[in-house]
N, C-alpha and C positions, 0 to 999 in steps of 0.2 A: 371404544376402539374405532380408528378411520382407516379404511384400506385404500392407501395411494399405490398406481401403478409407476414402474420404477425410471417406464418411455417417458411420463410426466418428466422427472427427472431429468433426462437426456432433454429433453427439448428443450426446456427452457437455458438448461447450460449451456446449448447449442446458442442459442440467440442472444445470451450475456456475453459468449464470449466477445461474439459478432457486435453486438452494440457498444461494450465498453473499450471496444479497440475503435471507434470510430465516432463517439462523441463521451465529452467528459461528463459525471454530475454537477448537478447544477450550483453545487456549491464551491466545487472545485472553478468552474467559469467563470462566476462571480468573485473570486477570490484575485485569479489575474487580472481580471478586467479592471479591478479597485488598484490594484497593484502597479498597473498602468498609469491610472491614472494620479495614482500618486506618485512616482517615482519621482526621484530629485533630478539623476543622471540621465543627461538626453540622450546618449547613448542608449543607457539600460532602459527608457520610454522606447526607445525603437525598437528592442528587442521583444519589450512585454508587447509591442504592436504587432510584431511579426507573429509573436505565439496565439495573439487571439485571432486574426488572419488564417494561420494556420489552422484553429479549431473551426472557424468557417468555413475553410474550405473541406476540412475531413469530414465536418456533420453533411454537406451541399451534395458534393459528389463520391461520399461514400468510399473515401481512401482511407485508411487508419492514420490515425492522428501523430503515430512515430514510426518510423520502421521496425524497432525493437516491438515488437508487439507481446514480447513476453514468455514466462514461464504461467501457467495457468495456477493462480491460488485459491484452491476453494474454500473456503467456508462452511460449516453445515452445522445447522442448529437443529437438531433433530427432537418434536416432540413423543415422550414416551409413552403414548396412547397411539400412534403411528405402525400400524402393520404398512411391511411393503409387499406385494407383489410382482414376478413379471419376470424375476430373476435377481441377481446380486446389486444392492446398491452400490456398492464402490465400482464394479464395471458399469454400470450406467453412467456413473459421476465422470469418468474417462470417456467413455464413448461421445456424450456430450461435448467437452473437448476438443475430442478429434474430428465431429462433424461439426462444430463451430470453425477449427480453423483450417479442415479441411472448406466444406462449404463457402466457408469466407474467404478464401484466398489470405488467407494472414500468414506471415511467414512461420517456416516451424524452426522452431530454437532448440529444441530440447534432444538431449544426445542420451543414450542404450547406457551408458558406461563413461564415469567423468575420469577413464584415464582413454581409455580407445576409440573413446570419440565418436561412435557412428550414430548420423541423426536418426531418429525413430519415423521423420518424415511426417506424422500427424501432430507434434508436440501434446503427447503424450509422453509420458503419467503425469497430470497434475500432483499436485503437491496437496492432500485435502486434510483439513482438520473436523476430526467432528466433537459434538457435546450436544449431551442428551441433556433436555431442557422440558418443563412439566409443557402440559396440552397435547392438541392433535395438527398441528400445523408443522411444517417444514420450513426453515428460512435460510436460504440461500447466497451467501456472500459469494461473486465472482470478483478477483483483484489479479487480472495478466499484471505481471510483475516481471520491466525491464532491469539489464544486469548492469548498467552502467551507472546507478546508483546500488542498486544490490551490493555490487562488491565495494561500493563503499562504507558498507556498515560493518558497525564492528559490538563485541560483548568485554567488556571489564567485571571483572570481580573485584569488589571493591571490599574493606577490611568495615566493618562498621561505622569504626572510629573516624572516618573518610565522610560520613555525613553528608548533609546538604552539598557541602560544599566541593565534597568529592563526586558528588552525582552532575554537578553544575559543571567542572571541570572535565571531565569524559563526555559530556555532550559535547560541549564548547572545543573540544581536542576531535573530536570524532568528526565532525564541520569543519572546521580548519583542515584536516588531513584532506580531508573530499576534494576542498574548494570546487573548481569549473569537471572535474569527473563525474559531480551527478547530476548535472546538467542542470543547473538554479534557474529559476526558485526554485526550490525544495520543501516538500512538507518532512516534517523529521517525527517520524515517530520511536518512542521511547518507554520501554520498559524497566520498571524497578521492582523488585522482591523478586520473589519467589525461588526457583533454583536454575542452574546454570541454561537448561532449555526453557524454560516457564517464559525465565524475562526476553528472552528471544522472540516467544511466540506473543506477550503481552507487546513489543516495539510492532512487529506485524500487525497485531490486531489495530493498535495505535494510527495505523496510515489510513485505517476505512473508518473511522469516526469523522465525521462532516468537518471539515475546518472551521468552518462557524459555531461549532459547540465546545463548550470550552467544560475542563472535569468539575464535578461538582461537589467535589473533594476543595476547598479552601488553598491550601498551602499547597495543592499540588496545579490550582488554575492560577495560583501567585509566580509558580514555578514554571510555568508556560511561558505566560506573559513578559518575564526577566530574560531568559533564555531567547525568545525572538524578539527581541527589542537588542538584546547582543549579538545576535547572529547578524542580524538585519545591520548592526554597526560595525560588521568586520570589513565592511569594503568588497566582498566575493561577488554578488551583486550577478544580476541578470546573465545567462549565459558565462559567466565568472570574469567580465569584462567590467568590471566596478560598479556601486551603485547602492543604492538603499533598500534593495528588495532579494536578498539572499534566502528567505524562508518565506512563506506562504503562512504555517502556521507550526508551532509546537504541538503535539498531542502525546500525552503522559498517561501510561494506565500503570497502576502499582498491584501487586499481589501480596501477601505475608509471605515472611523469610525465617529464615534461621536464625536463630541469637547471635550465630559465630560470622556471617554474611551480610552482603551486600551487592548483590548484583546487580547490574545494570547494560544494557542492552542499548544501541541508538539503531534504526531503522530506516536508512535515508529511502525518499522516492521522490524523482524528478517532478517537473513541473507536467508531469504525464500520468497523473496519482489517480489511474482508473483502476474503478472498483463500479460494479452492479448488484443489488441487491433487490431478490426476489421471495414472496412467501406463497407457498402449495398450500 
């Protein structure tokens, strides 16, 4: 048994929030910068110009890399040899948070009540999922998550009998609806199986897997690779001003389902797809 204090906690959320509002992973940077470089449309090249520019100047002088700076998504892999002390972990996981984007001057987005609207001022409550996972370590996903791809996701229930081909058709319709709303490129993450909340939270999980790793499930990285090779042909293109670069990457995670089901989940996130991850 490991006794982690819960301040451990707090501080490091503190400092993820504060770093992944102000520089991307490195796989995410290298994704546009290729993206740039490849792009057919000289238009959509000026744009992918402008966004690596941009991530230059957020990492230099320490501005957040979008204004949206998010709703805070945490993560938490909890190992079950893990005693906490110090006090409650889910109020630690918050207070982290709120002295991230207090401390950081990040703006707070997050409203008491999604009918009366009043902001809570520290963009608190995160939004935190946890799962208890064998060992003694902690591992910490932070993902601020802007709404102007957010609300362009959506969840389909699909009949079984809908198949590959119904799963290929509800992504490909889920992108077209967005087009220039979620502010492209776009990584698109994507849930299948499990039940009507599951595959919501597998699209979620979808958007913090590296875009350079691709599933290791066969038919489901064939299924990747088809799906952004058609995205990327829809024409929506950089900033949704035309062009060859509308997705970044596909990332597909599946669950088991029900005999009588088929769910399916799309998870859009701008070309602002930060996420931090840390292990206690």
């Amino acid at each position: 048994m490991r006794t982690l204090n819960v301040a451990e906690i707090t501080n490091a959320i503190k400092e993820m929030c504060i770093e992944a509002n102000h520089s991307l992973s490195g796989d995410m940077e290298r994704a546009i910068k290729t993206a740039a470089d490849r792009e057919e449309s000289p238009l959509g090249r000026q744009i992918l110009g402008q966004l690596c520019e941009n991530m230059r100047i957020a990492g230099e002088d320490m501005i957040p890399i979008c204004q949206d700076t998010g709703m805070a998504v945490v993560f938490m892999e909890v190992g079950q040899d893990v005693h906490f002390e110090g006090g409650s972990l889910e109020d630690a996981v918050h207070e982290g948070v709120r002295q991230g984007y207090t401390d950081g001057f990040l703006r707070k987005s997050v409203v008491r009540d999604p009918i009366y609207r009043e902001n809570t001022n520290d963009n608190t409550p995160a939004v935190v999922h946890y799962s208890i996972v064998t060992g003694d370590k902690v591992k910490i996903t932070v993902a601020p998550k802007g709404f102007g791809s957010e609300n362009m996701s959506r969840v389909f229930m699909l009949k079984p009998a809908d198949g590959i081909e119904g799963v290929k058709k509800a992504v490909l319709t889920a992108v077209k609806d967005a087009g220039p709303n979620a502010c492209p490129p776009m990584v698109v993450g994507v849930g299948i199986g499990g039940t009507f909340e599951k595959c919501a939270l597998l699209a979620k999980k979808a958007l913090i897997r590296p875009v350079d790793k691709r599933s290791e499930t066969e038919y489901v990285r064939e299924l990747e690779a088809e799906l952004l090779e058609k995205i990327n042909r829809s024409g929506i293109g950089p900033g949704g001003l035309g062009g060859s670069t509308t997705a970044l990457a596909v990332n597909i995670e599946t669950y088991p389902t029900h005999i009588a089901g088929l769910p399916v989940a799309v998870n859009i996130c701008c070309h602002v797809n930060r996420h931090g991850v840390r292990i206690l």
